[in-house]
VEXSEDREN-654375 format. One line per 4 residues: number of its first residue (from 1); their letters; for each residue x, y, z of C-alpha. Coordinates in steps of 0.2 Angstrom, whole numbers, plus 5000, padded with zeros to 4 digits. Layout:
VEXSEDREN-654375
NUM) A) X:Y:Z ~ ... .
This chain:
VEXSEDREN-654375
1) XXXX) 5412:5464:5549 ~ 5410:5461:5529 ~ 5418:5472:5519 ~ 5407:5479:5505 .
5) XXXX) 5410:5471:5489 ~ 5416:5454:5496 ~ 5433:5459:5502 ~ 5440:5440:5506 .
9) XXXX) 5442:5433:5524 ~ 5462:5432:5524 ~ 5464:5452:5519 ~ 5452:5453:5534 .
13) XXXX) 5463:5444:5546 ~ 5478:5455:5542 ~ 5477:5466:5557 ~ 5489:5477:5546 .
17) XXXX) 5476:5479:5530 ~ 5462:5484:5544 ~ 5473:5501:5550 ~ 5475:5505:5531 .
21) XXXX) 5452:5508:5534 ~ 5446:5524:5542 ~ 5428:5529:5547 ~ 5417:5533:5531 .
25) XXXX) 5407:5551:5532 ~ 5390:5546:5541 ~ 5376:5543:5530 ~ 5367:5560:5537 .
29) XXXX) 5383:5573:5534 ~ 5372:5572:5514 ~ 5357:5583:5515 ~ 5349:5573:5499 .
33) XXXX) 5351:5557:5507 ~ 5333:5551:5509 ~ 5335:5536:5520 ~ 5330:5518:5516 .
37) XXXX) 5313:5515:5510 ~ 5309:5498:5501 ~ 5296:5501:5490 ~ 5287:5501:5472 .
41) XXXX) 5280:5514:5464 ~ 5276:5521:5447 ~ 5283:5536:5438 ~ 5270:5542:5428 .
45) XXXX) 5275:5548:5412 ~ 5276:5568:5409 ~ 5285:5567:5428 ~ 5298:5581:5429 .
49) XXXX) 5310:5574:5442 ~ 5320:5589:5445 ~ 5317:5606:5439 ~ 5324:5610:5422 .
53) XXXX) 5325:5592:5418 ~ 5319:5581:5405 ~ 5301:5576:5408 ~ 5300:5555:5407 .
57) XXXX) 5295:5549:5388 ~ 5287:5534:5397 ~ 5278:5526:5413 ~ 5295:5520:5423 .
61) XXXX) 5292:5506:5438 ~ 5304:5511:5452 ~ 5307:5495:5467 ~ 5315:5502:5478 .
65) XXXX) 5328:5497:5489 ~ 5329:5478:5486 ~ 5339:5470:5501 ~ 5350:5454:5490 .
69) XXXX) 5361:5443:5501 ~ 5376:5441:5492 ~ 5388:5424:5494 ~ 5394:5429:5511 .
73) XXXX) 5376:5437:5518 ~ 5380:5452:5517 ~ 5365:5465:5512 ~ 5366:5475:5497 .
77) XXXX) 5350:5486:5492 ~ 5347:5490:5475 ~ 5335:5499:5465 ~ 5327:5492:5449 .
81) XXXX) 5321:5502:5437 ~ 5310:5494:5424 ~ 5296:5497:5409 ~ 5280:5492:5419 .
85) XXXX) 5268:5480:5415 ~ 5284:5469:5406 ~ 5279:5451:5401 ~ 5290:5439:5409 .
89) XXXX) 5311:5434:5400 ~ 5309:5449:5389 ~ 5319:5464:5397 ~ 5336:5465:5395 .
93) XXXX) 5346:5475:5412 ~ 5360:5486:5413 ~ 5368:5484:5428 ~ 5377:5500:5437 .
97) XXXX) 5390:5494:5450 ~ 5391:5513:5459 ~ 5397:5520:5474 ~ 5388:5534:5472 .
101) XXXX) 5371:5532:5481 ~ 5356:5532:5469 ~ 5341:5543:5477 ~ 5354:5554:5485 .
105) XXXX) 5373:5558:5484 ~ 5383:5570:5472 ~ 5372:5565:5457 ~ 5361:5579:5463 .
109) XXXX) 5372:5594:5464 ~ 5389:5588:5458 ~ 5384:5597:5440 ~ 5374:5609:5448 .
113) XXXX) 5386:5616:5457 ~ 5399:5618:5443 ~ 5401:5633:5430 ~ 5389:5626:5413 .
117) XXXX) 5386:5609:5423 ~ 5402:5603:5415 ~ 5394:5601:5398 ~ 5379:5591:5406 .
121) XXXX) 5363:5602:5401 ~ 5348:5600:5410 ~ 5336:5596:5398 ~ 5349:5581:5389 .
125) XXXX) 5345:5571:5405 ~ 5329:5566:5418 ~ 5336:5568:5434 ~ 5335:5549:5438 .
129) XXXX) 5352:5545:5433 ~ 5366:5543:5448 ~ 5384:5554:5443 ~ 5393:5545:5428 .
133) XXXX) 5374:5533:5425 ~ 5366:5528:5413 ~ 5348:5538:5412 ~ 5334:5525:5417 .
137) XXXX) 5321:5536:5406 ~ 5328:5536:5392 ~ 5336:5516:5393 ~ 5317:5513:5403 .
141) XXXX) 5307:5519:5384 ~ 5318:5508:5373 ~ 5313:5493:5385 ~ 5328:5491:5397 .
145) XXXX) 5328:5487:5414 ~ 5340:5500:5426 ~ 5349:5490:5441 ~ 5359:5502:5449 .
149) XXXX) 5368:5494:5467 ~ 5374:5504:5481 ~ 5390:5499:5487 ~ 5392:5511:5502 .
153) XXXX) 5377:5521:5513 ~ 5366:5509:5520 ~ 5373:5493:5511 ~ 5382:5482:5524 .
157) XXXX) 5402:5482:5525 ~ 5418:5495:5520 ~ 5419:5505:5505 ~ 5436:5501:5492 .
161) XXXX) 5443:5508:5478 ~ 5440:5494:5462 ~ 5446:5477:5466 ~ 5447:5459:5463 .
165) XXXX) 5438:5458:5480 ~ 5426:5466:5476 ~ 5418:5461:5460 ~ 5413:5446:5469 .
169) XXXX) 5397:5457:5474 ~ 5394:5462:5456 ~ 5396:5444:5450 ~ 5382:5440:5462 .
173) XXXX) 5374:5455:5455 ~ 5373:5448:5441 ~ 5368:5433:5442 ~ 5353:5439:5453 .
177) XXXX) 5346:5451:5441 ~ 5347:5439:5426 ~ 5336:5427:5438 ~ 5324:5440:5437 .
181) XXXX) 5306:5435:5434 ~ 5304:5448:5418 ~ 5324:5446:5414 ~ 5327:5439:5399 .
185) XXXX) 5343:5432:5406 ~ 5355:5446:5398 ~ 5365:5457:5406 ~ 5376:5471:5403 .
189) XXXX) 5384:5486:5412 ~ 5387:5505:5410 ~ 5394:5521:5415 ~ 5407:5531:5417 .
193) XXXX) 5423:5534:5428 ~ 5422:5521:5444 ~ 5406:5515:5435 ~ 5417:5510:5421 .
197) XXXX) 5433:5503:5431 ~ 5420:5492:5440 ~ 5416:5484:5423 ~ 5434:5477:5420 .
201) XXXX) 5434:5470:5435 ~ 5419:5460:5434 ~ 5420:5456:5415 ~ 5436:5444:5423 .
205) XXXX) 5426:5437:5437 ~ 5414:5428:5421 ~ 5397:5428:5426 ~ 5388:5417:5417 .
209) XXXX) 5374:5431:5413 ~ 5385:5444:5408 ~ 5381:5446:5387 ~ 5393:5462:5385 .
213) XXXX) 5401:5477:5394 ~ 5402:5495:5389 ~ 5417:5504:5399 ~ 5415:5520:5393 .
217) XXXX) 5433:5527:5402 ~ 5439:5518:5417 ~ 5454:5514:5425 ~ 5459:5495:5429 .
221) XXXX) 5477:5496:5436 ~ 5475:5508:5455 ~ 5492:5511:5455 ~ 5499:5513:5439 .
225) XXXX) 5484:5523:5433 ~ 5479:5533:5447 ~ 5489:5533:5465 ~ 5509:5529:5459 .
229) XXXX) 5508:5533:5442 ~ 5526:5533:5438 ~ 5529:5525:5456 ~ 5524:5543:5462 .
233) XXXX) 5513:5545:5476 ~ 5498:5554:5473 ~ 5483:5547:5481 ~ 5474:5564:5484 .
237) XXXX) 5461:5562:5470 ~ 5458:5545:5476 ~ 5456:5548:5495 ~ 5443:5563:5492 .
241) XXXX) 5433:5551:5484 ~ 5433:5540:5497 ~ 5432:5554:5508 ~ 5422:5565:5503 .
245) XXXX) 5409:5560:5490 ~ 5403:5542:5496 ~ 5393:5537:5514 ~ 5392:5525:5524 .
249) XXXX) 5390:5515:5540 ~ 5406:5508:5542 ~ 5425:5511:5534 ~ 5432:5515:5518 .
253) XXXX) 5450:5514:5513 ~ 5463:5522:5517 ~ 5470:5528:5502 ~ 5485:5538:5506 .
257) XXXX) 5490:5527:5520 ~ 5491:5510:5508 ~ 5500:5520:5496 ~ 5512:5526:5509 .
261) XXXX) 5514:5508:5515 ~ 5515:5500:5497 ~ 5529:5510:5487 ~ 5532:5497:5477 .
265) XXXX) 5523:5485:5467 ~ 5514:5469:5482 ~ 5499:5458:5482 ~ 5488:5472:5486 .
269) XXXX) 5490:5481:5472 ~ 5489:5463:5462 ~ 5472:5464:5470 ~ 5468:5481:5462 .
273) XXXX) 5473:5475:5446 ~ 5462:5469:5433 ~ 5466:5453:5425 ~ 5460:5460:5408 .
277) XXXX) 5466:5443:5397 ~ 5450:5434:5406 ~ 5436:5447:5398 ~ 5428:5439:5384 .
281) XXXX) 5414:5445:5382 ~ 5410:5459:5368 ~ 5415:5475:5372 ~ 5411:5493:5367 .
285) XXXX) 5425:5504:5374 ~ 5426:5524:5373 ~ 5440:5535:5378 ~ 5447:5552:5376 .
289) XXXX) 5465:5557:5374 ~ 5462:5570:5386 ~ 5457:5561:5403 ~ 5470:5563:5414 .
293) XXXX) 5464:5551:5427 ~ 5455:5536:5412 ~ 5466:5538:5395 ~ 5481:5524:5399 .
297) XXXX) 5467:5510:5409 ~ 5454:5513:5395 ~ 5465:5507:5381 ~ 5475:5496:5389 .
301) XXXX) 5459:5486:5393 ~ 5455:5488:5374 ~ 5472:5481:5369 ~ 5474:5467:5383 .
305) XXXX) 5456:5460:5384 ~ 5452:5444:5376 ~ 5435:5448:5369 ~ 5436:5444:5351 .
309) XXXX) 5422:5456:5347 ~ 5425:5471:5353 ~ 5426:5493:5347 ~ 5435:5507:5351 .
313) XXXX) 5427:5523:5349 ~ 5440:5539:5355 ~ 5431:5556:5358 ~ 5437:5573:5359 .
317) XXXX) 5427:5578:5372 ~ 5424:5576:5390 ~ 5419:5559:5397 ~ 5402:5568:5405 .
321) XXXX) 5394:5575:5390 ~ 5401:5562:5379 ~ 5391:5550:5390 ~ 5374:5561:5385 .
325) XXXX) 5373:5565:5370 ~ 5362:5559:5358 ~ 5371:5551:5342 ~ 5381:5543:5357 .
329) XXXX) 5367:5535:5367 ~ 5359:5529:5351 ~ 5377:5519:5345 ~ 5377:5512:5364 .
333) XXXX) 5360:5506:5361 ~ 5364:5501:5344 ~ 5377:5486:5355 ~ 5365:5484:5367 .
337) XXXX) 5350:5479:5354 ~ 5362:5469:5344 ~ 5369:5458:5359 ~ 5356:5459:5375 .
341) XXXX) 5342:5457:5362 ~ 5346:5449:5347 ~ 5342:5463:5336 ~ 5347:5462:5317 .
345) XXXX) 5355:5480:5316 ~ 5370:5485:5308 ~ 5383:5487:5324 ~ 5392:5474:5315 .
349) XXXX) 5395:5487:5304 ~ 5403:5497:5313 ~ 5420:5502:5311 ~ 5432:5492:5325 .
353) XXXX) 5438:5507:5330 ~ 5433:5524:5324 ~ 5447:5537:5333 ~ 5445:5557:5334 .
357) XXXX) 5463:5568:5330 ~ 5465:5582:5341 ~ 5469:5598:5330 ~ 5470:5612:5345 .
361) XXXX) 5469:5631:5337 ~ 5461:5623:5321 ~ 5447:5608:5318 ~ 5448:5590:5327 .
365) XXXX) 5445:5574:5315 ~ 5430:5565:5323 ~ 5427:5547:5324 ~ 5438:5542:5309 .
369) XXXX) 5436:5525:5304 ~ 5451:5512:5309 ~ 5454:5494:5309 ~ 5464:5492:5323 .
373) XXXX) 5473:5502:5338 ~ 5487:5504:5340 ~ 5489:5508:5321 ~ 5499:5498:5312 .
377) XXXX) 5505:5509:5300 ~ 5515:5520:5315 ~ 5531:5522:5312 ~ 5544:5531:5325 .
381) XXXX) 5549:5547:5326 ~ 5564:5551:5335 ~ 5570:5570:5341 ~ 5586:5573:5350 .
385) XXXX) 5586:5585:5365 ~ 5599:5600:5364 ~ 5604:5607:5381 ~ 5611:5620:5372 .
389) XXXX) 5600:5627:5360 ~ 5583:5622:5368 ~ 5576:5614:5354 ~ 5575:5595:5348 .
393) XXXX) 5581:5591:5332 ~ 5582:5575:5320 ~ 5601:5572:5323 ~ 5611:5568:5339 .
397) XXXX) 5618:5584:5346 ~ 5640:5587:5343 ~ 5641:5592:5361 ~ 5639:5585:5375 .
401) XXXX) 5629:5596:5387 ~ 5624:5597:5406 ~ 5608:5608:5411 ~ 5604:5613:5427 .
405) XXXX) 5586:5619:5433 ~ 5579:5622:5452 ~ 5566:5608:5452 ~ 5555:5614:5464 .
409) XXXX) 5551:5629:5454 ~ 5561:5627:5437 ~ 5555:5623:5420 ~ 5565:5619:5403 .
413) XXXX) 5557:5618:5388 ~ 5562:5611:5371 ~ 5557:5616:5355 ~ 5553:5608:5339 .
417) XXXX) 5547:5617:5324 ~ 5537:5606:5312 ~ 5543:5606:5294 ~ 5525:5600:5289 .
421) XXXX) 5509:5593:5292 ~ 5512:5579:5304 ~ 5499:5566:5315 ~ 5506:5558:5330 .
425) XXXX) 5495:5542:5337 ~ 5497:5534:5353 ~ 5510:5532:5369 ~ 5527:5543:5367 .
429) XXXX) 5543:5538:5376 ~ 5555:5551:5383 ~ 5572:5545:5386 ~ 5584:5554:5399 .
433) XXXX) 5598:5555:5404 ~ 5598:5563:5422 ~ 5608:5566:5437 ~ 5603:5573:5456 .
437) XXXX) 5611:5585:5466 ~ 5609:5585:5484 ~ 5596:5570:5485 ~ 5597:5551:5479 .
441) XXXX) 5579:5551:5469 ~ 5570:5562:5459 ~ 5554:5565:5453 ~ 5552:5568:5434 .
445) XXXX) 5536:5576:5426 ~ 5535:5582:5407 ~ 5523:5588:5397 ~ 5520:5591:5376 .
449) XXXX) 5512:5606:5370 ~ 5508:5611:5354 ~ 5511:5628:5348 ~ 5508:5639:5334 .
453) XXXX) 5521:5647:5325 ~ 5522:5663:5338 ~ 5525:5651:5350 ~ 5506:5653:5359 .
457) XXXX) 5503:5638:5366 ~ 5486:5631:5358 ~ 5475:5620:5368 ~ 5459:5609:5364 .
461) XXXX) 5443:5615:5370 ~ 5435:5597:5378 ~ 5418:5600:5386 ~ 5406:5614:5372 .
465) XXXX) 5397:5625:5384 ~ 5385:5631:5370 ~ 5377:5614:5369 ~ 5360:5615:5369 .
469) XXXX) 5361:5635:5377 ~ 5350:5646:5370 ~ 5364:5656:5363 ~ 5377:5646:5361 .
473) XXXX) 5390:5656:5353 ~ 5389:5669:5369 ~ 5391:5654:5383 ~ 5407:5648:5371 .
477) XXXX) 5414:5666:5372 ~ 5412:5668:5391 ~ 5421:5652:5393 ~ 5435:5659:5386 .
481) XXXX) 5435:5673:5395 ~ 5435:5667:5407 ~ 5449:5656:5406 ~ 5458:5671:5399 .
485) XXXX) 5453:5679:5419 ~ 5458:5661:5427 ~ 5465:5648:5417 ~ 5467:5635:5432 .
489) XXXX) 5447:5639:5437 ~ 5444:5633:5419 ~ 5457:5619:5418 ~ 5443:5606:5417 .
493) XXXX) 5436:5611:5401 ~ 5454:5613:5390 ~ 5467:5602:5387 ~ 5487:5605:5383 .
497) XXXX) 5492:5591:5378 ~ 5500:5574:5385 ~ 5509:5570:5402 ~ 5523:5561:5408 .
501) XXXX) 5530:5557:5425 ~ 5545:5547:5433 ~ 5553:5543:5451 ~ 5570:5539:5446 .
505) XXXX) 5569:5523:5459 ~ 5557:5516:5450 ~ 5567:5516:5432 ~ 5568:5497:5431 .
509) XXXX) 5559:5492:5417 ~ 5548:5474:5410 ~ 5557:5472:5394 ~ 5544:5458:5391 .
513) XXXX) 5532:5470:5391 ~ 5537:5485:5388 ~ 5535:5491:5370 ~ 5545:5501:5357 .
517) XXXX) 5534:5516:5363 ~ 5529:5512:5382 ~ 5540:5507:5394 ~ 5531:5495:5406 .
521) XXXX) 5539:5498:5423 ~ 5541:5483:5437 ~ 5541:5495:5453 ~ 5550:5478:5461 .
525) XXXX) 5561:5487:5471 ~ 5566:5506:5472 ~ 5584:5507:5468 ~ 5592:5525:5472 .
529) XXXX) 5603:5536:5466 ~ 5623:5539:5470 ~ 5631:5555:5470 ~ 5636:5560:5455 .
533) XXXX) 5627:5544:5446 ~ 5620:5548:5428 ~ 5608:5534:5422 ~ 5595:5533:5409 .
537) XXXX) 5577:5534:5410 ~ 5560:5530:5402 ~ 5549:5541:5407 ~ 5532:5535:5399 .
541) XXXX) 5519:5548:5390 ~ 5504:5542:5391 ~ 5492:5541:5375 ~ 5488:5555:5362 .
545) XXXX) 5483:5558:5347 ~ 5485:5576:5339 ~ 5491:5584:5323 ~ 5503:5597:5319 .
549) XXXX) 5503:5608:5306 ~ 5516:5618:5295 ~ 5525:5629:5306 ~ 5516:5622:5322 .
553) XXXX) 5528:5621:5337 ~ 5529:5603:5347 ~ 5535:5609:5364 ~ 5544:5598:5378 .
557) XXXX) 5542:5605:5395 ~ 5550:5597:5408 ~ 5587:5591:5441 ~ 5599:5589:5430 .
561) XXXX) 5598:5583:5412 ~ 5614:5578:5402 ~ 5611:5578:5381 ~ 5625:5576:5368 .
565) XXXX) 5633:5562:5362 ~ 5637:5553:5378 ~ 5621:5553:5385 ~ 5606:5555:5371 .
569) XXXX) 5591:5561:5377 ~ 5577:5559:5366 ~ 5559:5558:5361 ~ 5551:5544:5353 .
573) XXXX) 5535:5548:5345 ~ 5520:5538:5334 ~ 5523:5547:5318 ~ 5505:5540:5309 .
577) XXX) 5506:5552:5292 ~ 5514:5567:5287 ~ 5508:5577:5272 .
């Protein structure tokens, strides 16, 4: 049986990779799956697909459930979505590689069934989109063809997670559709989430007739960005993906078991890595410091790609309605027009990197002009941590100092008050020094919060509730009541700041790759602890970019931790300016 997405023939033949793939949810559990039904037909314009929705600005010509044989005979179906009536070699296609489903799936109630549609309105999109898409009626009007491909429900072979395997498919993909009778040739991708860590993958694979890619926050790296981040297992997220929101006829992957069975770093998770140095085609690239499951893949795939013409833009919202709204969509098209159809705008124009500066409790900087990230002007900031006092400080505490905390239930925070306005950019590095009682690993997590000067813990509001309500100041204040009644219920639509996390085993780091700011960990081998060991660790932070005023309080949240002058613990921050 072929795998979906072209997993390769020697994977197959491991009878140990074939246990790691359990039965996908049938294709029927999904009440809005409509069934396969190749067909054309026109949308006329003034259609309202769903109710409350966008009516389309245009006629939309909808072929349904294409079969294309990929290089192994497998069958994918796709669904085209084009302006009709198109002269031959003029339309330009974006390509969405989604797991999704297209006519069915969570596209049709996964906002719906959420508190304010998590910052999705209604009447910003058509209805035709898949979840995380691109919206064919709006892409269809400005004369673009919409390929989206369904890698699972009635599409032949197992479901995985992004792979190099798998971007054989949407190398085919795209080869097909730029040999399209009324294709110009040019093709490009879009979306969110998986829709983005798909691009990265197949921006290294080359296709000939790839122009450009448009990963708007996407992870490239399974097990350092999303199921060992730290080498700690956490492949929940992950397997209720697989699990729970894609169909299909076959298998998917068994997430938790290969995560269990690949502690450290193998040539499986080489597989699930994209070779980011081999993307050279232009790139536009968004990210938000605040995605906890994107922000570390989506730079990194800035920084490490090989496109000589690519943009950063950093948001300060939520990658959902970032995706939607207007002055967005009009700067992807902007790209788009420029290198799929050889528009003379000004996207050349555009700054290289435009980056938003979370300010939570006052006003965020948005889309401020850069010329590269990460900053050059960055200087470190290094605070000592003090086991006696609680606070970090500029100077190495006297004492030596052992604290002790119940990690199962235990917090200790540390405390920095900011002697003025400062701006912090980037990845931050923790180092400890720590010791285990009773065990021979340990698992460490931290988080940085920013206070005011009573100590009340500020945090950025990430998704704007009154957007496009008809009273949006009432919808903004009954978010915050209620996060005020539940904060976890709300989690989704604030942010606290940065995270950090660490097994102790897995403290080994790449020094060839590793920076000033970001340790790079090798996960070669897992080395444990002896009783009564104290070493030191890097515990990596991932990217942030924040100010602090005078006043402000930066707070470190994070069984045992040594400090003092025998072992200094510290904290390494991107100090960008300070007023």
């Amino acid at each position: 049986m072929k795998p979906m997405f072209g997993f390769a023939a020697h994977w197959i033949a491991n009878t140990e990779m074939m246990d790691m793939f359990v039965p996908a949810t049938p294709l029927f559990d999904d009440p809005f799956y409509v069934g396969l039904n190749p067909c054309s037909r026109t949308l006329p314009k003034g259609t309202v697909v769903k109710d409350g929705h966008l009516p389309l600005p245009c006629d939309i010509l909808l072929e349904q459930d294409i079969e294309v044989r990929v290089r192994d005979g497998a069958r994918l179906y796709v669904d085209v979505y084009r302006p009709p009536g198109a002269k031959p070699g003029i339309v330009p296609a974006i390509f969405v590689f989604t797991p999704f489903g297209k006519q069915g799936g969570p596209n049709r109630y996964n906002f719906d069934r959420r508190e304010w549609r998590c910052g999705v309105p209604r009447k910003c999109v058509s209805g035709l989109e898949v979840f995380e898409g691109p919206d064919p009626a709006y892409w269809c009007f400005h004369g673009y063809a919409v390929v989206y491909m369904r890698g699972t429900w009635n599409s032949d072979g197992n479901a995985m997670l992004p792979c190099v395997e798998q971007v054989q498919d949407g190398h085919d993909l795209v080869e097909w559709i730029a040999g399209r009778e009324r294709c110009n040739g040019r093709v490009s991708m879009a979306g969110n989430s998986f829709l983005a860590a798909t691009q990265w993958f197949v921006g290294a694979e080359q296709p000939p007739h790839l122009a450009c890619l448009a990963p708007w926050e996407g992870f490239n790296d399974l097990y350092n960005d999303q199921v060992r981040r730290g080498g700690i297992l956490n492949a929940g997220f992950a397997q209720g993906l697989l699990r729970g929101d894609l169909r299909g006829k076959s298998s998917v992957e068994d997430v938790v078991k290969m995560t269990e069975n690949n502690p450290v770093w193998t040539l499986f998770w080489e597989t699930h890595q994209a070779d980011l140095k081999k993307i050279q085609v232009p790139l536009y690239v968004v990210a938000s410091w605040t995605n906890p499951l994107h922000a570390h893949g989506t730079l990194k795939g800035f920084i490490e790609s090989s496109s000589p013409e690519k943009w950063l833009r950093v948001h300060n919202f939520h990658e959902w309605p970032d995706l939607y709204q207007p002055q967005n969509l009009e700067s992807l098209r902007s790209f788009f027009d420029h290198y799929m159809k050889d528009v003379n705008n000004d996207w050349v124009f555009t700054p290289r990197v435009r980056l938003s500066i979370l300010n939570p409790g006052g006003q965020d900087i948005v889309n401020r002009p850069e010329t590269t990230y990460p900053l050059t002007r960055q200087r470190p900031w290094q605070l000592f941590l003090d086991a006696n006092s609680n606070c970090l400080q500029s100077d190495i505490p006297k004492e030596s100092t052992r604290c002790v905390y119940d990690a199962m239930n235990g917090l200790r925070s540390f405390d920095y008050r900011v002697p003025r306005k400062m701006e912090f950019i980037g990845p931050s590095k923790l180092r400890l020094f720590v010791e285990a009682e009773g065990s021979d690993d340990m698992d460490v997590f931290v988080t940085l919060e920013k206070c005011n000067s009573s100590g009340d813990v500020q945090k950025s509001i990430v998704i704007d509730v009154g957007w496009l309500a008809d009273d949006p100041e009432a919808e903004r204040e009954a978010l915050l009541a209620a996060n005020r009644r539940d904060s976890a219920f709300c989690s989704s639509y604030f942010s606290a700041g940065p995270c950090g996390s660490l097994r102790v085993s897995h403290r080994a780091v790449d020094e060839a790759r590793s920076t000033e700011y970001q340790p790079v960990y090798t996960h070669a081998k897992e080395k444990a602890l002896r009783v009564g060991e104290i070493v030191p660790a890097d515990i990596e932070i991932w990217p942030y970019g924040w100010c602090f005023e005078t006043g402000d309080i930066l707070r470190l949240t994070r069984h045992i931790l040594h400090t003092g002058r025998a072992s200094v613990s510290y904290l390494l921050l991107p100090l960008v300016s300070s007023d």
